[in-house]
ZANU-375217 format. One record per residue (C-alpha): x, y, z; residue in one letter. Coordinates in steps of 0.02 Angstrom, whole numbers, plus 50000, padded with zeros to 5 digits. Example, Ala and Ser with C-alpha at 12.3 -4.5 7.8 and 13.67 -1.06 7.14 Angstrom:
<atoms>
506154977550390A;506844994750357S;
</atoms>
This chain:
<atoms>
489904733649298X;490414739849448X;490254731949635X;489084743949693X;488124740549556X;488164722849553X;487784723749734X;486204734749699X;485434724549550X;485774706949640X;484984715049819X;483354721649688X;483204706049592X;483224695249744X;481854705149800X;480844706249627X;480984684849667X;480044687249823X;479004702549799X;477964709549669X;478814726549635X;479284730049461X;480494743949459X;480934755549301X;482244770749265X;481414784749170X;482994792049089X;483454804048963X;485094808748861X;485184825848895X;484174838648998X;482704848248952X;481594835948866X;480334836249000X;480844819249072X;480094822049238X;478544828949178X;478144813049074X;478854802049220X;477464809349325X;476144809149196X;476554791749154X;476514786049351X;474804794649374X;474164786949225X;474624768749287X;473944772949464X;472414778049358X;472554760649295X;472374756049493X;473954750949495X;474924754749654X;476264767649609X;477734773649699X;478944789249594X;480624790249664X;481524806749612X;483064801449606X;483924818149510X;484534820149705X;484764838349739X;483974844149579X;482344836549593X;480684842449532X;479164830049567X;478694840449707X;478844857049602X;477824848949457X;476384844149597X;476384859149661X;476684854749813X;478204858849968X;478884840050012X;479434840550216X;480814827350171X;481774822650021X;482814804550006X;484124816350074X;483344817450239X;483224798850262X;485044798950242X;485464811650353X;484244810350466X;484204794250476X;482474792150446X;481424776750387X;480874776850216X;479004778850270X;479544795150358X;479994801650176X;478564795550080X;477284808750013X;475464806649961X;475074813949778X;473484816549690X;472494800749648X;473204788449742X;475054790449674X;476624791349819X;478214799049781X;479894803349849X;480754820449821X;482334823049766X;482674837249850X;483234856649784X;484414869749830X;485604858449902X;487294866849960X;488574851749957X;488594838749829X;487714822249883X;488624805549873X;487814787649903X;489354776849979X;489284760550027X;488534764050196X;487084775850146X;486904758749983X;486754749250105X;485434757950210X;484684762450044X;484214745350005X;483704739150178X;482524753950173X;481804749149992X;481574729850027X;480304735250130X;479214746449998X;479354727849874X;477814721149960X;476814734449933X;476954743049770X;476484735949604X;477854749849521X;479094757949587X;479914771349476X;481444781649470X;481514798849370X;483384799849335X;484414813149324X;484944818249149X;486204809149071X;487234794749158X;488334798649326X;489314789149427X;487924788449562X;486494785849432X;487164771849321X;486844759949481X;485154762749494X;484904760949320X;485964743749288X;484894737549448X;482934740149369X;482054727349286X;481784741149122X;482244758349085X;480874768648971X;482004782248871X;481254798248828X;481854809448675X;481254822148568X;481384825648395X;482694839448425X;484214829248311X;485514832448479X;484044825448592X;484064810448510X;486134809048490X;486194810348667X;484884797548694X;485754783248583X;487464790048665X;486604784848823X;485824767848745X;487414762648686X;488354767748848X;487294755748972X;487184744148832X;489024742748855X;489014736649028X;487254727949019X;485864721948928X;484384728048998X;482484730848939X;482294748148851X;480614757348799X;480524772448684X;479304788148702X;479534803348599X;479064819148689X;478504834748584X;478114828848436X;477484842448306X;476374829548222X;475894809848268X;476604805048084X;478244813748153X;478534806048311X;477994788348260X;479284792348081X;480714794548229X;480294784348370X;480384769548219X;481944774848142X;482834775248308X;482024759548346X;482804752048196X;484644761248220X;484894756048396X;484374737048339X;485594739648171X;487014746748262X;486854742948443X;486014723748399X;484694729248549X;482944727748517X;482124744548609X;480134745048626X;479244760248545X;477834766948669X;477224781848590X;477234799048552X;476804814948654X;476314828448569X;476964845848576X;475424853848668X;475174870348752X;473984864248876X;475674854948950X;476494872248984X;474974878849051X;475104864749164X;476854868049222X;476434884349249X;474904879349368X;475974864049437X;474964853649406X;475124836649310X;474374841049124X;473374822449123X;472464832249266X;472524849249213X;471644844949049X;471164826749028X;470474827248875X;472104838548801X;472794828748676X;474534826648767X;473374817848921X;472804806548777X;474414802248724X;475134796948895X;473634786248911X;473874776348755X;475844776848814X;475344766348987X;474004755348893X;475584750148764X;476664747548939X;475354738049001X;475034725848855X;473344733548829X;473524736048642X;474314728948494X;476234735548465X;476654748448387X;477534741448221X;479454745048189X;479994746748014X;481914752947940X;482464770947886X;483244785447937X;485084777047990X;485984787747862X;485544802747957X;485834795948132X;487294787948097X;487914803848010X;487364815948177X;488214803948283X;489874802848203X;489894821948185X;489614824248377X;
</atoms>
């Protein structure tokens, strides 16, 4: 692991000792698997749990929290850097209690976060520790220089995937690549699922491959469904769990955060499938 990182994850567990923050990466092997949407779905669902939420976009440059909402975010984590401004300054009010961070859009240059703006960083997040019950960072797709940090540095990373076979090479690519560097806490949601036989069938097998192969044990959430009423949704930007509660996508995500939160029995993990995966990763 690299210094930076080290420095990052000793600064955020020395907090986690003090504070009652628990901090997770919501990451994803490759783009388009509507990370971001689920990240925000998932963070209103655990605010709907009344816990206090905070959702850091940290795809920096490229972010879309704000787009998702609906809404036009005065400052991005950008900003604070520089601007200088205080974390507060940056810190937006969503629907139902939930705060969040932009990432920012359209940028012009490409953003780096060297040792002085780490630095800052982290004396500006010790001071969120005290008051949120979850803080969470939508990553960027994939792993980057600037993102594997953050994600060495969180107490657990959820993984999101879909059935698509390349989705899911990329997202044991990914597992295997931290995994290199790190053990670390993984959970496993499947997002657009044609059927809830066909997500559980694949959120298993890939359970059981990245335990067989990897010797990692990886927590299976849930399933999302592929539902329309999520593009509809987009399209209004609005978060589906409160464009259509009762959709069965808003369903799912609320059985996801009752699984993160203990709330009901595990889903079980059984073998199969390593053939395949094992045969799409080799080929890649």
């Amino acid at each position: 692991m690299s210094d930076q990182a080290s420095k990052l994850r000793q600064k955020i567990t020395g907090l986690n000792s003090q504070f009652h923050a628990k901090t997770i990466a919501i990451v994803s092997g490759k783009g388009g698997v509507g990370k971001s949407n689920i990240a925000l779905n998932f963070s209103l669902s655990l605010a709907n749990q009344g816990k206090k939420v905070l959702l850091f976009d940290l795809d920096i440059g490229m972010g879309n929290i704000d787009i998702l909402l609906g809404k036009s975010s005065k400052y991005s984590i950008i900003n604070m850097f520089e601007n200088n401004l205080s974390i507060y300054d940056i810190i937006e009010s969503g629907p139902n209690s939930l705060f969040y961070i932009a990432g920012g859009s359209g940028q012009d240059h490409i953003f780096y976060l060297d040792d002085e703006r780490l630095d800052y960083f982290l004396e500006q997040l010790e001071l969120l520790f005290r008051e949120y019950d979850y803080i969470i960072f939508d990553m960027g797709a994939g792993v980057t220089r600037e993102t594997i940090h953050y994600i060495l540095a969180v107490d657990e990373c959820i993984l999101v995937t879909t059935p698509e076979p390349t989705s899911m090479t990329d997202a044991y690519s990914m597992v295997k690549h931290i995994l290199s560097q790190q053990s670390i806490q993984f959970h496993l949601i499947i997002n657009r699922s044609k059927s809830e036989k066909q997500g559980i069938d694949i959120m298993n097998r890939m359970s059981s491959a990245i335990k067989r192969f990897l010797h990692h044990d990886i927590t299976p959430l849930g399933t999302i469904p592929d539902d329309e009423s999520v593009v509809e949704a987009v399209i209004d930007q609005q978060p589906f769990i409160l464009h259509n509660p009762k959709a069965k996508a808003s369903k799912a995500i609320e059985q996801v955060t009752k699984q993160f939160l203990g709330e009901i029995p595990k889903i079980k993990d059984n073998s199969g499938f390593l053939s395949k995966l094992k045969r799409l990763i080799t080929e890649r």
